[in-house]
ROKOL-77296 format. One record per residue (C-alpha): residue in three letters; x, y, z. Coordinates in steps of 0.02 Angstrom, whole numbers, plus 50000, padded with zeros to 5 digits. Layout:
alaXYZ;...
end
This chain:
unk500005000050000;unk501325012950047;unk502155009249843;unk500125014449792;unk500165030849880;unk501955035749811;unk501405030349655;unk499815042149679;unk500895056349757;unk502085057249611;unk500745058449492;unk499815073949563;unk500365089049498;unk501835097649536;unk501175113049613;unk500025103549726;unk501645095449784;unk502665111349808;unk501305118549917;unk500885103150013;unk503015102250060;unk503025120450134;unk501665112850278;unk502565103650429;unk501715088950508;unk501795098350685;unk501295118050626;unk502235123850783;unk503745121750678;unk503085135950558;unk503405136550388;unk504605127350270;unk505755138850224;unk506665129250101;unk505165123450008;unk504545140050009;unk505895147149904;unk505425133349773;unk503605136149776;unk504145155849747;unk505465151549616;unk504185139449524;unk502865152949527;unk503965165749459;unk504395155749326;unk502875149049295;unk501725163949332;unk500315155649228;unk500125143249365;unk499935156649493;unk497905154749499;unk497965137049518;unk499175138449667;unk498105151049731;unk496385140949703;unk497385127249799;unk497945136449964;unk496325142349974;unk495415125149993;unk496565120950088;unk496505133550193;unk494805131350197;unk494695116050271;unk496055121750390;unk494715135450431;unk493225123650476;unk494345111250582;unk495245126350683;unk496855120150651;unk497425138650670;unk499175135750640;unk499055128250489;unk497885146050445;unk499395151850487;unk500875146250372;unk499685145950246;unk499255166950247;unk501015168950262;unk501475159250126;unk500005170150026;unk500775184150074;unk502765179650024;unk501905173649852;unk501025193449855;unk502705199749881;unk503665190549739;unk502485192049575;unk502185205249496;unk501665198549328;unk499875200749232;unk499375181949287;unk499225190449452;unk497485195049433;unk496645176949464;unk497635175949603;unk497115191449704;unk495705184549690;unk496045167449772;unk496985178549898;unk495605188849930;unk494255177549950;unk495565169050077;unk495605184150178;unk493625185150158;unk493355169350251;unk494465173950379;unk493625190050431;unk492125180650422;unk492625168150550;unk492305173850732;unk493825171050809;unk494775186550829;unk496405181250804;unk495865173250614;unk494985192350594;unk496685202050638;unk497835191150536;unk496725193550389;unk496855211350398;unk498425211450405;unk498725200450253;unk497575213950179;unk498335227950222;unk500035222450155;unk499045216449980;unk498355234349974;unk500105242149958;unk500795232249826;unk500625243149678;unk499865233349524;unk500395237649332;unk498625241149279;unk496795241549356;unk495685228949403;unk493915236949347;unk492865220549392;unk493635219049569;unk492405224849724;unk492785228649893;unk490995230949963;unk491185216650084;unk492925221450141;unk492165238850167;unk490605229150262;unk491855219450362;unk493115231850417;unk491545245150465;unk490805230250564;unk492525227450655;unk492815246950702;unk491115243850808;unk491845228550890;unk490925225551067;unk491765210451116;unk491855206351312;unk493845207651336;unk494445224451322;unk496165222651249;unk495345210051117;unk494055224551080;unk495395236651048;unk496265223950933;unk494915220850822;unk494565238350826;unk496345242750759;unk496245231050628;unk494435237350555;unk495175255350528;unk496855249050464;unk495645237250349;unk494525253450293;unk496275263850268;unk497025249750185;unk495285248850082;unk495405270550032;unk497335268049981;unk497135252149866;unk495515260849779;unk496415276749735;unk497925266649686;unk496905257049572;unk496235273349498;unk494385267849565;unk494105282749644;unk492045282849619;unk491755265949699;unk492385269949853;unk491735287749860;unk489865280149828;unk488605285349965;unk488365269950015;unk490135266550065;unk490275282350128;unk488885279450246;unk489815264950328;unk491825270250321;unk491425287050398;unk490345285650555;unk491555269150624;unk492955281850598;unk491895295250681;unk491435280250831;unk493095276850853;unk493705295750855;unk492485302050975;unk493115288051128;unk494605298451161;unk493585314051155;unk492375306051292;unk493965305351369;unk494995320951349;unk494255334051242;unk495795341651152;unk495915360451147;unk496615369750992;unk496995364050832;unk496875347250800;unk498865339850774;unk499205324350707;unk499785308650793;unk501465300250795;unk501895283550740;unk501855275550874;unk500295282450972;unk499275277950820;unk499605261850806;unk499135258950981;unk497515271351008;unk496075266750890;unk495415287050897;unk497085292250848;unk497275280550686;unk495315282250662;unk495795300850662;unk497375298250534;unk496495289250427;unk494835300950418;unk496295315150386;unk496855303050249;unk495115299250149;unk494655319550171;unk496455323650065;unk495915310349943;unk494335320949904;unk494055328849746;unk492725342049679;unk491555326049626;unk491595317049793;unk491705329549917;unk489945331949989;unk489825312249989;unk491335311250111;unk490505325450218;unk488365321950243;unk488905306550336;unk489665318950478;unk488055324750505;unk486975311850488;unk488275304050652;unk488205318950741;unk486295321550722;unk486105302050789;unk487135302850944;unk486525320850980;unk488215327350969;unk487855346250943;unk487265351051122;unk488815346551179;unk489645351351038;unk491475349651078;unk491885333350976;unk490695342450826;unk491925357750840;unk493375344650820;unk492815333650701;unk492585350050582;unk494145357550604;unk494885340650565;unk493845340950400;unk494475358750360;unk496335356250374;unk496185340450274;unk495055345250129;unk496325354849994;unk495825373650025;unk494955376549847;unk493385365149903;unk493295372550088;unk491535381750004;unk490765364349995;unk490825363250167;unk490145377550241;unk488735374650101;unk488195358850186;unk488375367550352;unk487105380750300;unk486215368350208;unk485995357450390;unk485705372450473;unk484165374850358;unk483395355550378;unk483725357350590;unk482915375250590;unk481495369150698;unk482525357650824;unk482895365150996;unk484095382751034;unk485595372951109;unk485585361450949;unk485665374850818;unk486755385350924;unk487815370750918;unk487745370650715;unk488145388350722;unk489485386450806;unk490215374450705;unk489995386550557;unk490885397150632;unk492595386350661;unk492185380150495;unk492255399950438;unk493785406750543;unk494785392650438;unk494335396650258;unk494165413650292;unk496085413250283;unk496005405850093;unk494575403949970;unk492815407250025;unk492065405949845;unk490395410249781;unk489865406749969;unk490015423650047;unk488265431750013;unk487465413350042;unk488275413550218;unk487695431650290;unk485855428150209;unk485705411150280;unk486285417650456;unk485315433150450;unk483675421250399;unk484055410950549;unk484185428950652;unk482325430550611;unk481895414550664;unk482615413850814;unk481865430350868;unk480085422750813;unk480365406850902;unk480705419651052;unk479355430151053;unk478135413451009;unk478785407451163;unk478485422151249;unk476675427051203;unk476235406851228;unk476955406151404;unk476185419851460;unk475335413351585;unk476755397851621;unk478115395451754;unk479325411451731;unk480725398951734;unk480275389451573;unk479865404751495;unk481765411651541;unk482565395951495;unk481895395651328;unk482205414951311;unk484125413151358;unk484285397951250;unk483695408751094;unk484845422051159;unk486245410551136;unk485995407450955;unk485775425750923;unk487595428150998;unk488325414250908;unk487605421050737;unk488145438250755;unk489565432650804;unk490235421850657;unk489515436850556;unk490625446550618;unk492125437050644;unk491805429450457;unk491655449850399;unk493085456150487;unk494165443950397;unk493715449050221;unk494545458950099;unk493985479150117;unk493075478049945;unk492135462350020;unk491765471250187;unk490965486750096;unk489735474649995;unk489395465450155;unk489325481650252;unk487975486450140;unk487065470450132;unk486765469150290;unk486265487950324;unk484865484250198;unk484205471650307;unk484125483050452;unk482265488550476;unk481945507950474;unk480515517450415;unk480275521850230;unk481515510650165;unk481305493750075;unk482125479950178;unk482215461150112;unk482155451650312;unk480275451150331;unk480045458850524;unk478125465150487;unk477265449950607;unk478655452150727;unk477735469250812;unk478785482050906;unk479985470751014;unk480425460850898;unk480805473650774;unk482065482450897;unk482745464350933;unk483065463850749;unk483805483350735;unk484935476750914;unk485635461350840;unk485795466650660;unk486995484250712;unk487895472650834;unk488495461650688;unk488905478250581;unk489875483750711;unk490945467550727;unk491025468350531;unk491775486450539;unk492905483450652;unk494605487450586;unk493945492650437;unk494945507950343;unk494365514750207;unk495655527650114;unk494195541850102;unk492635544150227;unk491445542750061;unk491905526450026;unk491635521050199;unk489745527650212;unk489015529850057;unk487445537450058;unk486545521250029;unk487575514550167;unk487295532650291;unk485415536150263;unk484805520450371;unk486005521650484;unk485705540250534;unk483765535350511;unk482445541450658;unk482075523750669;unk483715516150744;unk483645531450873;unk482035526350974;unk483255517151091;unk484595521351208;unk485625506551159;unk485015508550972;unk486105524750965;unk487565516651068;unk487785503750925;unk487515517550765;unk488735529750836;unk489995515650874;unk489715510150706;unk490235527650644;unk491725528250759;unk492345513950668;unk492225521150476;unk492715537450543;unk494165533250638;unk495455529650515;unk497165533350633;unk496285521750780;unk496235536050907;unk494615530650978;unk495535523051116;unk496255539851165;unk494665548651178;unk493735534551282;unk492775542751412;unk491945559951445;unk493095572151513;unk494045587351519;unk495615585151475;unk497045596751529;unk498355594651379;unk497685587351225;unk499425586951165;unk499695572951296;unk498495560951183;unk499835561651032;unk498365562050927;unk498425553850744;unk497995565150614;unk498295568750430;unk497765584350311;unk495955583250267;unk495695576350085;unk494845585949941;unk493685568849948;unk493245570550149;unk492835590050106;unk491445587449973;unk490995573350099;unk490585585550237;unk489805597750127;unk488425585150064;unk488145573450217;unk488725584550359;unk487075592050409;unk486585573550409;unk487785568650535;unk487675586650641;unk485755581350645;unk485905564850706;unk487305571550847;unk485835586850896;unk484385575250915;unk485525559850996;unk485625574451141;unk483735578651157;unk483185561851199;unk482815558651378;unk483425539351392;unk485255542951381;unk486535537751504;unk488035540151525;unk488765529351415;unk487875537951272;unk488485555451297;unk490155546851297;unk489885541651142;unk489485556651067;unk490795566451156;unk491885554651073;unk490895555750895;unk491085575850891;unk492955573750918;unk493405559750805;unk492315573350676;unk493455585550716;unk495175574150692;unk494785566850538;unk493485578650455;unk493665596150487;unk494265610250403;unk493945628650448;unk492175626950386;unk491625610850475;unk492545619250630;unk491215632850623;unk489885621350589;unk490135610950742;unk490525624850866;unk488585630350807;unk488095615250854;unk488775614751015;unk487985631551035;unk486255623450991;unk486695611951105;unk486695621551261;unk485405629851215;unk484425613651227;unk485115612251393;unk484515629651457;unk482895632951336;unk482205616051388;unk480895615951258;unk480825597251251;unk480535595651437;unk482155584451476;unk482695579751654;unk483585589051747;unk485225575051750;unk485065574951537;unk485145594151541;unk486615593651641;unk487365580151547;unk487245588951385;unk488235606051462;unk489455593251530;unk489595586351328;unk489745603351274;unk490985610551399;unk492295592751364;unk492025595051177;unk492155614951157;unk493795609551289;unk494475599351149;unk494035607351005;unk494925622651055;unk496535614151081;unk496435604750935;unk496285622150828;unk497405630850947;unk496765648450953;unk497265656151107;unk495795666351138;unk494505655351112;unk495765643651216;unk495555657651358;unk493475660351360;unk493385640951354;unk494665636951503;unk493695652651597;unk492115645151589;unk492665629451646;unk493395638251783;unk491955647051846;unk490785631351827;unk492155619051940;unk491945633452069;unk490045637152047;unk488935623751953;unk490335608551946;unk488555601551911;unk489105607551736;unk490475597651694;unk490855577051662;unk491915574351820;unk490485578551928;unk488895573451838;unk489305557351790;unk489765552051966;unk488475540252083;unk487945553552195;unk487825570552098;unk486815586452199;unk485725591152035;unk485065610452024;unk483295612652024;unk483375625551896;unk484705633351754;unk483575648351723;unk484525659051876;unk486205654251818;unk487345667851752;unk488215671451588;unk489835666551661;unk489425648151666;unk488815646551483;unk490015649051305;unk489565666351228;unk489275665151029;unk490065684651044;unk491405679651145;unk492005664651024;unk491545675650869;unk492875686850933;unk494165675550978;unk494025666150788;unk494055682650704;unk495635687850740;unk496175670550679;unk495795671450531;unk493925661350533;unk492435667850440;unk491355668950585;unk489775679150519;unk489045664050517;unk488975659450691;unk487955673350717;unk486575659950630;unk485885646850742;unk486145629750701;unk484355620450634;unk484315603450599;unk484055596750454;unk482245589350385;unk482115571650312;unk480435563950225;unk480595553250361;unk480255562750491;unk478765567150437;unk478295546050437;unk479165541650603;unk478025537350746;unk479115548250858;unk478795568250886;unk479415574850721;unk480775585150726;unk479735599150637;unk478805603250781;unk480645608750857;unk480965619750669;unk479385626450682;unk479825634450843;unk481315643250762;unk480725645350580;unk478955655650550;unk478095642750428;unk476345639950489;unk475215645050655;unk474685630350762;unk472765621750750;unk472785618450929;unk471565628851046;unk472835636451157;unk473755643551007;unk472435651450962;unk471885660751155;unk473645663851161;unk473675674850987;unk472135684051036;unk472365702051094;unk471165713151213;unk470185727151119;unk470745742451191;unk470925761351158;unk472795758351163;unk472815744651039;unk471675752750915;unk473175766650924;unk474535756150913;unk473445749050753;unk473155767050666;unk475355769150684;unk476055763450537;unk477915768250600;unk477935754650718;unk477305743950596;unk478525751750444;unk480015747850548;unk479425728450609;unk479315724550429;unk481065731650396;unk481865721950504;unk480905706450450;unk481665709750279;unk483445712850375;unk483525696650447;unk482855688150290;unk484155694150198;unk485535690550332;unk484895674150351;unk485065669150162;unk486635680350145;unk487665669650293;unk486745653550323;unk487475636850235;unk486245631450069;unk485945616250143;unk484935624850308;unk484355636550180;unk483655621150072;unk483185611950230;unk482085626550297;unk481035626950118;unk480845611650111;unk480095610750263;unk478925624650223;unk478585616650053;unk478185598950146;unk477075607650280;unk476165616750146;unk475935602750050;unk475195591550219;unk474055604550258;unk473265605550072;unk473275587550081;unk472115587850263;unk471015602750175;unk470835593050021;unk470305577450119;unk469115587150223;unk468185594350078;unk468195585149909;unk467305569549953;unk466775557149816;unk464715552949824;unk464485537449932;unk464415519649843;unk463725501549898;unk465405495149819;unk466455506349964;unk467445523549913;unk469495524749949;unk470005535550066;unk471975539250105;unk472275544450292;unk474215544850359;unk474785534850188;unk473415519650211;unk472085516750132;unk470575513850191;unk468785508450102;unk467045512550184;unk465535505450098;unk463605512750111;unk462425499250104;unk460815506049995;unk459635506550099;unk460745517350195;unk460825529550055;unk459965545750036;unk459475548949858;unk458515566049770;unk456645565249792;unk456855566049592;unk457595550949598;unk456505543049709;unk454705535649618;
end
């Protein structure tokens, strides 16, 4: 019998021979080395038996499988992977795939052992580089597999850490061999996608369970990789996001969020933060746009999910943003300022819903939900603004003005839809849209003062509307401190006070510019106005007559010129006379605070033109008031405890600035003063005429003679007693004679030294009174008949229709049969 089996073992085939000879009879021995280098030799020099070599490990490993005779497993991957190694010929192809369905059925057995040596075999097969691509070879079970493994739950620790390893150095080895094959769109299909990215995502948020890393994410080292399955999870996710092209892209990045969304990752959002900054250094800097689309784009499908959550996205967005803000932002910039300003309107109607429905509710909810919503108001404005104030200046303008037209203010067409939102949440809008303008401006320097407020740009800004709030103006004149100050000496002038040398402040300033001049000659009324009324209303605090302090002096740095320097000295004029006239009824602390505004600023601006007269009347009066009013001046009126006068009508000339006394001090320096001799009136918008607040023409009208009053009182007041005496007075014409000519004197004075545009402002206001009055008298009088079908009738700009039913109706008795 033993003749019969040599007989029958020298007749098999050669190859079976060489393979069975590499196999000991105890596999503790390992593999014959000596009959390996034969079998390699005979397959190099036969490479067209390669597949039948392969075919024939396989069974036999196999069997070796199913019978858990391991070691044999063993010697025969490793003699695979020698074979792997040493041929590099076409007739390599059938065997790959003898190899690979090899290291199939190991990672389908459930030992782990069997599951980690076939990975490895893998992962050395995936770096040999083959002459040309296999198109008809898949890798969807390998991909299967090796996501499978990264969730390994098995009981032993150190055995679920192995297997772990091995599934993410089986889905790396997976990414490298598809790209080397040039098979770039199987791998990048959704459906693999789905699986490779959230078990690298699993994997990479243990260790941030663990110890959440601060600060950019860095990447591992050899050796801590190999060890840690986050790290390597990590290195490899860096890996498969630099292998991402235009095509692929969003495929690599909508699984992130579908993981996220699942394990309710963005409230807390630390690993979220992470695993996007990760994606942002990885992804080549040309496609960084295609991510903070699908960031906006997720923002948009979770609009209606909780504060925290979206807060969370927003967040993210804004990480996202602060990297490719540094490189290319794309066609994304618009898309990213409408999509958060969209989501600003939201969140204040989600707000005020919550409000008006929890009325009658716990206060506490109705807190919580308030400061939650608060929260992703702060974190929009601020990536608006930080994403803004990293643009290019010719960027920031066109986002300057984007913005600004979605501010609402009266008389203006504004895209961000705030008509449900009433009152409050129309301010809320005005607050948190002029809070991310002024993080946008920030820095911002514009080479002339026109191209930094356009009129476009200026005309909301100064707008009535966005001054019915004390914080309202804080944010506008910040704003403007921003554009204006173009040497950064805002820092200098922080604070209300009067200050002793202005030398002291080294202040930045260059010659004005032909440009800034025809600036202040078209919009400077505009800004004088907003200054003048900022002072009359009676909710300011401190902080806002800081502001303006600060807003007439950056004015004077970077704006004036000898003609702008007369301009605002007659505003400061107007403005104490606000203080001491009182026509607006202001408390006694806001009258006070304006002569305090006006005593600091008339301090500066005289050092700043250094003429020492007016240097002299101004240090005089200062002196006078620290001695008797010190209620009069910043030091002492902006304190805690201030002793406030009851009245400022008993007060002497001493304490006030004389119009004579600086008229003389200019003159001899050279300043066309006859115009100071010309109050300051502010100027007259169409607005104010539409503005719910008290129209600023009721304060011209008390200075210009347009129109008498309708009101009752006006009219006892105007009425005289019918005397003897006043019949006389009547018959005089000398009295009268002389009245009229110095009417016509002041007429003529008045349009002789007054600036065109007061002139202009004061006709137009006539013309626009004139033209409201007609409008009441034509209303009142010229009345269509009545209809059944309802007759239009236009009160305060609405229409409004009033229908007669017939019966109703009184007709002609002619008409009647």
């Amino acid at each position: 019998s033993a003749g019969v089996c040599c007989c029958c073992a020298a007749l098999r085939p050669r190859y079976k021979r060489l393979v069975d000879n590499i196999f000991p009879e105890d596999p503790k021995d390992g593999l014959v080395k000596a009959d390996m280098e034969k079998l390699t030799f005979y397959a190099v020099s036969a490479p067209e038996k390669l597949d039948r070599i392969g075919a024939y490990l396989a069974e036999r490993l196999s069997r070796d499988v199913v019978r858990h005779r391991y070691g044999y497993v063993l010697i025969a991957m490793e003699a695979l992977d020698q074979l792997l190694m040493a041929c590099h010929s076409q007739s390599i192809k059938p065997f790959v795939e003898s190899f690979l369905h090899m290291v199939a059925k190991l990672l389908e057995s459930g030992e782990p052992k069997l599951q980690v040596l076939g990975t490895n075999s893998f992962v050395k097969f995936a770096n040999i580089e083959e002459d040309t691509p296999s198109y008809h070879r898949r890798y969807d079970f390998f991909v299967s597999r090796f996501s499978a493994m990264c969730h390994s739950c098995y009981p032993d620790p150190e055995i679920q850490t192995e297997i772990r390893i091995a599934g993410i150095r089986g889905i790396q080895g997976v990414v490298r061999k598809t790209v080397n094959d040039e098979l770039r769109a199987t791998i990048w299909e959704p459906q693999h996608m789905d699986k490779i990215v959230p078990s690298l995502l699993f994997n990479m948020q243990k260790i941030e369970d663990i110890d959440s890393r601060v600060g950019p994410p860095s990447s591992p080292t050899g050796g801590e990789k190999e060890e840690n399955p986050a790290l390597l999870a990590e290195n490899c996710f860096r890996e498969l996001l630099g292998r991402a092209t235009y095509g692929n892209m969003n495929n690599a990045v909508r699984p992130v969020f579908a993981h996220l969304d699942h394990h309710r990752l963005w409230d807390p959002n630390e690993f979220a933060v992470s695993c996007f900054k990760i994606i942002m250094y990885s992804i080549q800097a040309q496609y960084s746009h295609h991510v903070i689309q699908e960031i906006l784009g997720h923002l948009d499908v979770r609009k209606r999910d909780s504060p925290r959550v979206r807060a969370g996205i927003i967040q993210v967005l804004l990480e996202a943003v602060a990297i490719a803000a540094k490189g290319s932002i794309g066609p994304t910039v618009l898309e990213v300022f409408n999509t958060l300003l969209k989501h600003l309107r939201i969140s204040v109607d989600f707000e005020l819903g919550d409000r008006r429905s929890s009325a009658g509710s716990a206060a506490f909810s109705t807190s919580s939900k308030e400061s939650d919503e608060r929260i992703v108001q702060n974190a929009i404005i601020q990536t608006i603004g930080f994403f803004g104030s990293n643009l290019p200046d010719y960027q920031r303008s066109e986002i300057m003005m984007f913005i600004m037209g979605k501010v609402p203010v009266l008389g203006t067409s504004q895209s961000l839809d705030t008509s449900h939102l009433g009152d409050l949440g129309t301010r809320r809008i005005q607050i948190m849209l002029l809070r991310s303008l002024l993080m946008v401006t920030s820095g911002y320097k514009a080479t002339t003062i026109s191209n930094a407020l356009p009129p476009p740009f200026l005309d909301p800004l100064l707008s009535p509307s966005l001054m019915e709030d004390s914080e309202l103006r804080q944010l506008v004149l910040e704003i403007l401190h921003n554009l204006i100050d173009r040497h950064d000496n805002r820092a200098k002038l922080r604070g209300i006070r009067i200050i002793p040398d202005v030398s002291d402040l080294k202040i930045k300033r260059e010659k004005i510019s032909r440009q800034d001049v025809s600036f202040m000659k078209k919009h400077g009324q505009q800004l004088y106005r907003h200054i003048y009324l900022g002072c009359k209303e009676e909710d300011n605090v401190q902080k806002n007559f800081e502001l303006l302090f600060t807003s007439l002096a950056l004015t004077t740095i970077e704006l004036a010129n000898e003609e702008v320097v007369i301009d605002l000295i007659r505003l400061a004029i107007a403005l104490q006379d606000i203080a001491i006239i009182n026509e607006d009824n202001l408390p006694m602390f806001n009258r006070c605070g304006v002569m305090a505004l006006v005593a600091a600023y008339l301090n500066f601006l005289s050092q700043m033109i250094a003429v020492p007269a007016f240097c002299q009347h101004v240090s005089k009066v200062i002196e006078t008031r620290s001695v008797e009013a010190s209620y009069f001046l910043p030091e002492t009126i902006f304190k805690d405890k201030c002793n406030l006068p009851k009245s400022l009508e008993k007060h002497e000339k001493d304490l006030f600035f004389l119009t004579n006394k600086i008229a003389e001090s200019l003159g001899g320096s050279g300043y066309s003063v006859e115009r100071l001799s010309v109050p300051y009136v502010p100027q007259v918008t169409d607005e104010d005429r539409l503005s719910r607040r008290k129209s600023i023409v009721d304060t011209v009208s008390l200075q210009v003679d347009i129109l008498p009053g309708n009101s009752t009182e006006d009219k006892i007041d105007n009425t005289e007693e019918i005397t003897f005496e006043a019949l006389k007075k009547a018959i005089d014409n000398n009295g009268l004679e002389e009245q009229e000519k110095e009417k016509r004197r002041l007429v003529i004075e008045k349009f002789q030294k007054a600036p065109f545009e007061e002139i202009a402002a004061q006709c137009e206001t006539k013309a626009n009174l004139l033209h409201d009055r007609l409008a009441q008298i034509l209303e009142l009088t010229i009345r269509p008949p009545p209809s059944p079908s309802g007759t239009m009738t236009i009160t305060a700009g609405h229409a409004h229709y009033h229908s007669v039913p017939v019966y109703e109706m009184k007709f002609p008795d002619l008409c009647v049969y």
